[in-house]
N, CA, C and O atoms as a printed pandas DataFrame, in Angstrom:
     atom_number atom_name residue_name chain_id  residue_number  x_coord  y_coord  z_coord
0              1         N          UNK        A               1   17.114    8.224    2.680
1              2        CA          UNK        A               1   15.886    7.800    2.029
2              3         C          UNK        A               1   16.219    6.747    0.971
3              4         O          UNK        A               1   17.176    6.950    0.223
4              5         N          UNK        A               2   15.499    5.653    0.866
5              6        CA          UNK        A               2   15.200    4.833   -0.176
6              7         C          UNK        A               2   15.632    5.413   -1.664
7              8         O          UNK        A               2   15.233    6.541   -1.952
8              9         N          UNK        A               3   16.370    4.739   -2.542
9             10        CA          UNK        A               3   16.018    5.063   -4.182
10            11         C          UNK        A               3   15.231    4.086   -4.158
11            12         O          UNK        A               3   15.174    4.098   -2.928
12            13         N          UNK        A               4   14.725    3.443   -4.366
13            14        CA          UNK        A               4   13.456    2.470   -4.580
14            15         C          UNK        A               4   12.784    1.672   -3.538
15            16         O          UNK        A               4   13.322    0.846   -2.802
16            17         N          UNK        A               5   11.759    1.958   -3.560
17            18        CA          UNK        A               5   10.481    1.296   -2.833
18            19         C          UNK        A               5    9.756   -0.268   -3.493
19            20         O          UNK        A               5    9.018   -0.328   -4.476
20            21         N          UNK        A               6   10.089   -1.124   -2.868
21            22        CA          UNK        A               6    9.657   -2.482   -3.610
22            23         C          UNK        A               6    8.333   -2.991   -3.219
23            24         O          UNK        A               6    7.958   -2.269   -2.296
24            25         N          UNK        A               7    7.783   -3.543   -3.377
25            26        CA          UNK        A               7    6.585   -4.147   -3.121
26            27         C          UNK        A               7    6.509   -4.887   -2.903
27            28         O          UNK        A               7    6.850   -5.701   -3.761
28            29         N          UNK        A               8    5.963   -5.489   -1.479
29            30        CA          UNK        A               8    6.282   -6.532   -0.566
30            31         C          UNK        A               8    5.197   -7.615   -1.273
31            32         O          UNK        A               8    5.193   -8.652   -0.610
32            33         N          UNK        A               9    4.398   -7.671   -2.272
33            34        CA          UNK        A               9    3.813   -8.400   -2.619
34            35         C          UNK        A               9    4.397   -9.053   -4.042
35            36         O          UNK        A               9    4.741  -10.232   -4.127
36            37         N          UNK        A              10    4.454   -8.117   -5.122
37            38        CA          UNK        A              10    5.325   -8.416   -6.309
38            39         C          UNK        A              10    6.414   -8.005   -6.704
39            40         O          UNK        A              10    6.818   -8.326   -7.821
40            41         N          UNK        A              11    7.113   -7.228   -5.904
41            42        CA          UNK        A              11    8.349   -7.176   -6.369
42            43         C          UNK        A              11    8.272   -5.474   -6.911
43            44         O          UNK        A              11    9.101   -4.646   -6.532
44            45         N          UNK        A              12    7.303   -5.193   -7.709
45            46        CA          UNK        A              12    7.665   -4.149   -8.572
46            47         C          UNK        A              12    8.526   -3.012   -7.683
47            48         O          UNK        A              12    8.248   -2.822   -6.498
48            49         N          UNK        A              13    9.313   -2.470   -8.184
49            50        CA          UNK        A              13    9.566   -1.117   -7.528
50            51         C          UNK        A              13    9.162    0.333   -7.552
51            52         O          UNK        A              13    8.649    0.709   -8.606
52            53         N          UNK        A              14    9.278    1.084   -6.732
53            54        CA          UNK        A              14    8.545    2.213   -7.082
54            55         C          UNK        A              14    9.337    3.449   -6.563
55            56         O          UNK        A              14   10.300    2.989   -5.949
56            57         N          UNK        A              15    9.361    4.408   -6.539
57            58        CA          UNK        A              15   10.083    5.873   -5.991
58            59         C          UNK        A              15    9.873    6.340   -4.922
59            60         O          UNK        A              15   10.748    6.666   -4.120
60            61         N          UNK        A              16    8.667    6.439   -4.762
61            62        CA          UNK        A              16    8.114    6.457   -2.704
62            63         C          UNK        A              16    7.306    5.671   -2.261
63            64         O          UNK        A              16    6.779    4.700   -2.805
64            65         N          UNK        A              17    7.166    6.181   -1.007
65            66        CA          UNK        A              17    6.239    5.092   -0.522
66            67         C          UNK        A              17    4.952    5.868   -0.830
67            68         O          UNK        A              17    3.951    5.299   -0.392
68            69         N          UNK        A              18    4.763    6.820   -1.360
69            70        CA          UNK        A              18    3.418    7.429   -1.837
70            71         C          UNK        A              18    2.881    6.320   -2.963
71            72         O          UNK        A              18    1.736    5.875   -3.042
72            73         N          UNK        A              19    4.040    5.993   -3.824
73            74        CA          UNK        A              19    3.507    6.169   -4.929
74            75         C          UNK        A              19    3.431    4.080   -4.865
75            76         O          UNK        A              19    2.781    3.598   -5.792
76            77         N          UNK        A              20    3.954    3.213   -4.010
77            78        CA          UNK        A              20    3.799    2.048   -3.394
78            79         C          UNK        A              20    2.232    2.263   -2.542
79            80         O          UNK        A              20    1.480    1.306   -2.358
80            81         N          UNK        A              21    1.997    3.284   -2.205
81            82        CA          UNK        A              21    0.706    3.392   -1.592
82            83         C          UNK        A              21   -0.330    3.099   -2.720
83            84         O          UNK        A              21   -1.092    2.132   -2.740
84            85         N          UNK        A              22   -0.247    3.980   -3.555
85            86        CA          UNK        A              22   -1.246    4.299   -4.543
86            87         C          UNK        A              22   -1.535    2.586   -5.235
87            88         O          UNK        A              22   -2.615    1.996   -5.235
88            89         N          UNK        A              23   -0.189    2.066   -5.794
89            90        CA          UNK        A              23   -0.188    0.892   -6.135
90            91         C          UNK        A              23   -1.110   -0.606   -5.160
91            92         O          UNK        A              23   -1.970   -1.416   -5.507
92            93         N          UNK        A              24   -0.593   -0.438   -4.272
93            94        CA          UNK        A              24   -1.292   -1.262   -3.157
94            95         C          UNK        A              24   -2.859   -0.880   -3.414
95            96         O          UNK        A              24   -3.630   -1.791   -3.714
96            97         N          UNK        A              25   -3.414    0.686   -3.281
97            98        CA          UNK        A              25   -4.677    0.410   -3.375
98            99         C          UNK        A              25   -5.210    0.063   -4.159
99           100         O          UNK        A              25   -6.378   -0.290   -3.998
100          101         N          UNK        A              26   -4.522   -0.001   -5.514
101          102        CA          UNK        A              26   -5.617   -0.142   -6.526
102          103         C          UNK        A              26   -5.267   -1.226   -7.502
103          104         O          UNK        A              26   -5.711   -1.292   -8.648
104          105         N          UNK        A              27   -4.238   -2.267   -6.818
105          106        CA          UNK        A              27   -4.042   -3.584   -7.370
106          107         C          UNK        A              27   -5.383   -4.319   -6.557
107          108         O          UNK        A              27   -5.827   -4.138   -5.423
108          109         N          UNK        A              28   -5.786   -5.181   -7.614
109          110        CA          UNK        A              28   -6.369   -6.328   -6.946
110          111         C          UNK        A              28   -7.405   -6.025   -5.989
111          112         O          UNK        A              28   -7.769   -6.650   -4.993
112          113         N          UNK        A              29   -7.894   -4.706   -6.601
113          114        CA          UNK        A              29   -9.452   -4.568   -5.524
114          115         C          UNK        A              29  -10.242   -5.838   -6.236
115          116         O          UNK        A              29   -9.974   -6.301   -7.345
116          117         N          UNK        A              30  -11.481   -6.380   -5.161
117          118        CA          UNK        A              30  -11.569   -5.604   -4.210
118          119         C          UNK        A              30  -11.044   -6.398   -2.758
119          120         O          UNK        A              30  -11.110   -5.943   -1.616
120          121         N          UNK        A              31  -10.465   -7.828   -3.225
121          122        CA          UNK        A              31   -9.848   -8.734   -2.111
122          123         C          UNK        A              31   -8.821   -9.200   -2.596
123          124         O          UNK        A              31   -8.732  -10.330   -2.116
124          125         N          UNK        A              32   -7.661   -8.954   -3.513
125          126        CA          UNK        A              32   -6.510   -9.306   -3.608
126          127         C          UNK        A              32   -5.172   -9.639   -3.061
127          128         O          UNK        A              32   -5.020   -9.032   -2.001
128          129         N          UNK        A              33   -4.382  -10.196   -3.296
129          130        CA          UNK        A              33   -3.004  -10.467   -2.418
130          131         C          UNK        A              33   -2.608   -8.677   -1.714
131          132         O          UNK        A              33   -2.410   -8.434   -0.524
132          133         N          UNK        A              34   -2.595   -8.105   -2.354
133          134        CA          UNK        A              34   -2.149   -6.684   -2.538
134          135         C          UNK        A              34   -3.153   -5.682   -1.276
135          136         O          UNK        A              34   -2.754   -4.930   -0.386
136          137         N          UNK        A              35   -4.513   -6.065   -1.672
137          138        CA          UNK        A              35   -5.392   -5.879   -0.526
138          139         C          UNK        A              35   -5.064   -6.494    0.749
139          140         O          UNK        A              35   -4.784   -5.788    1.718
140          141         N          UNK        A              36   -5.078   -7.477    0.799
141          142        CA          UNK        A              36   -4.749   -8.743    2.194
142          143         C          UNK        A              36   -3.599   -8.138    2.733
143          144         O          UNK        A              36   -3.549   -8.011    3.957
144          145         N          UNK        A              37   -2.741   -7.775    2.093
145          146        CA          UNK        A              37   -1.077   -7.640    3.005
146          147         C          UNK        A              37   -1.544   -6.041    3.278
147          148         O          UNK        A              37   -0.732   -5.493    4.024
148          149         N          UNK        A              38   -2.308   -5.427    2.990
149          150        CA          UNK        A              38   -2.164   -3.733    3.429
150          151         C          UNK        A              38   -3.199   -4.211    4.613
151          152         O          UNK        A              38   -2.954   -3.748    5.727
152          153         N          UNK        A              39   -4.067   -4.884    4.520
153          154        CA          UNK        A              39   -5.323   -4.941    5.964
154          155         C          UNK        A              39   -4.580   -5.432    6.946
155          156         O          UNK        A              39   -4.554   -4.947    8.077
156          157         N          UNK        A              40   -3.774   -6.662    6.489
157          158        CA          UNK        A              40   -2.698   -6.792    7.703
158          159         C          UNK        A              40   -2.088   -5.880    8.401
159          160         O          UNK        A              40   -2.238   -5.459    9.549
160          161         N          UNK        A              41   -1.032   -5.514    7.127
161          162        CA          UNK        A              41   -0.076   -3.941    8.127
162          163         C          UNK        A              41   -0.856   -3.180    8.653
163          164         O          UNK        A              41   -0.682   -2.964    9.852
164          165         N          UNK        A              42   -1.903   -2.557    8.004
165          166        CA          UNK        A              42   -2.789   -1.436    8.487
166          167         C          UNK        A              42   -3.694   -1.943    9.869
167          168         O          UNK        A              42   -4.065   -1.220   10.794
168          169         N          UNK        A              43   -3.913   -3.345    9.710
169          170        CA          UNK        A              43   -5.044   -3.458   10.661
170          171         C          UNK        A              43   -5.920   -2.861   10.709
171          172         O          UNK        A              43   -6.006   -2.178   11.730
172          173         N          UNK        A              44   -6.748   -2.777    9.974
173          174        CA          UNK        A              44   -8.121   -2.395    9.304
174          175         C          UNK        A              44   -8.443   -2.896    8.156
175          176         O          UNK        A              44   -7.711   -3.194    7.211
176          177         N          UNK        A              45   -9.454   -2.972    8.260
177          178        CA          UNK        A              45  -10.140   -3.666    6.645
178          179         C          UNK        A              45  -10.033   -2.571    5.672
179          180         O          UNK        A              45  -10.144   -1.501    6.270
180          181         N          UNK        A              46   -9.846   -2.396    4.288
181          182        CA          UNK        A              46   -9.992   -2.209    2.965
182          183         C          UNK        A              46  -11.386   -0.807    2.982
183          184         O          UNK        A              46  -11.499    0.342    2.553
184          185         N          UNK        A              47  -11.934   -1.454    3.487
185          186        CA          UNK        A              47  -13.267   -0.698    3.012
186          187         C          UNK        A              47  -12.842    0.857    3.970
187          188         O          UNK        A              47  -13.180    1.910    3.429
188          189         N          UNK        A              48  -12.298    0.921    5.012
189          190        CA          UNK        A              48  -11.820    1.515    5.712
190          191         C          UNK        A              48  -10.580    2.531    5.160
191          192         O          UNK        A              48  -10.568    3.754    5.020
192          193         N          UNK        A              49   -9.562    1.527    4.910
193          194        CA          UNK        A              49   -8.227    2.777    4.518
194          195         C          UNK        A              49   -8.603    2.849    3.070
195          196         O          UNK        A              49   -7.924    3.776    2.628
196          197         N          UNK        A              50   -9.278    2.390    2.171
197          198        CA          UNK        A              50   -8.903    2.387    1.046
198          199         C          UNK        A              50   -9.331    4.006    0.589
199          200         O          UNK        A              50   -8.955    4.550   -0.449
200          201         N          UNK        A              51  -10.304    4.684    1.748
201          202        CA          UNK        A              51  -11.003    5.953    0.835
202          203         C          UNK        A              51  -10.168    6.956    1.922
203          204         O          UNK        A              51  -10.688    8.022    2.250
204          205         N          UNK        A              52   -8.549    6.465    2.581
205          206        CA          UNK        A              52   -8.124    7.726    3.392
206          207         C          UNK        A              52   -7.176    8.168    2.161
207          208         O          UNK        A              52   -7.235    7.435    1.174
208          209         N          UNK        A              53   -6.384    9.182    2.108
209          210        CA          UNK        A              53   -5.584    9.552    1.479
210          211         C          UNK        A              53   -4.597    9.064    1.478
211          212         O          UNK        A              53   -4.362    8.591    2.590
212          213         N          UNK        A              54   -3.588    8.855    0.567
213          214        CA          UNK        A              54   -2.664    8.427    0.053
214          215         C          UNK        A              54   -1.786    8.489    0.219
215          216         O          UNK        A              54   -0.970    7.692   -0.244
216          217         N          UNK        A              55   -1.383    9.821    1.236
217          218        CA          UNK        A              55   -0.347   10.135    1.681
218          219         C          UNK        A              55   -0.005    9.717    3.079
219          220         O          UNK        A              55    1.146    9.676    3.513
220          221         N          UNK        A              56   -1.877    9.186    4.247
221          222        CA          UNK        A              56   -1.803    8.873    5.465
222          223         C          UNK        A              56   -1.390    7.636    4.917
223          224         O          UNK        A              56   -0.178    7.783    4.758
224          225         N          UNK        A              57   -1.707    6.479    4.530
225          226        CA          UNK        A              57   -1.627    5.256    3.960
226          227         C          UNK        A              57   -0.148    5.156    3.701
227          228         O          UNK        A              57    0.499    4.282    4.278
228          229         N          UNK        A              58    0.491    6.092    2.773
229          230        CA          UNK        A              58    2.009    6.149    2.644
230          231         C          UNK        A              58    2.697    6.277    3.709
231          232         O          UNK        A              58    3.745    5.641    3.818
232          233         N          UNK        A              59    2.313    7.015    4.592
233          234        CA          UNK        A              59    3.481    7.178    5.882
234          235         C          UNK        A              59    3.188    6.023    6.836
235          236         O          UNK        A              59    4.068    5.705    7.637
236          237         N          UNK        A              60    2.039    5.376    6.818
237          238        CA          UNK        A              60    1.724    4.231    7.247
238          239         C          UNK        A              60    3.050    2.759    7.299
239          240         O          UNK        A              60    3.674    2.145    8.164
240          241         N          UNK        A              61    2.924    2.759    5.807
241          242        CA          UNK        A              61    3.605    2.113    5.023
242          243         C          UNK        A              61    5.300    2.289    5.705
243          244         O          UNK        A              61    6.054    1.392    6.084
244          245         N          UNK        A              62    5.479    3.491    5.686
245          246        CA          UNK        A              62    6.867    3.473    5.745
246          247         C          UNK        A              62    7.206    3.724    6.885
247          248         O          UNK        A              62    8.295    4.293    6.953
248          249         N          UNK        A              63    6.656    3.506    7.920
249          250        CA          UNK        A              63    6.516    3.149    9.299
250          251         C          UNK        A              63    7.418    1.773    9.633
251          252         O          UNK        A              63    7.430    1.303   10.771
């Protein structure tokens, strides 16, 4: 497993990909860089993953 989780948008790092999840959703609502690169990976729009849990979104992520 990862010691740090980076953020494919700014850099920051983080401890899981939970907690890179959480970050992603709630930078830059409600159309931000941060938004844009998760609708990509996810392939779905925002309005969609943003109200699943945090933890489906995380394992998403670290897919």
């Amino acid at each position: 497993m990862l010691s740090e989780v980076p953020c494919p948008v700014c850099g920051r790092c983080f401890e899981s990909f939970l907690d890179l999840a959480r970050h992603m959703v709630l930078s830059d609502r409600p159309n931000g860089e941060h938004i844009q690169w998760s609708e990509s990976l996810l392939d779905e729009p925002f309005a969609e993953f943003g109200w699943k849990s945090d933890k489906k979104i995380a394992v998403a992520f670290e897919k």
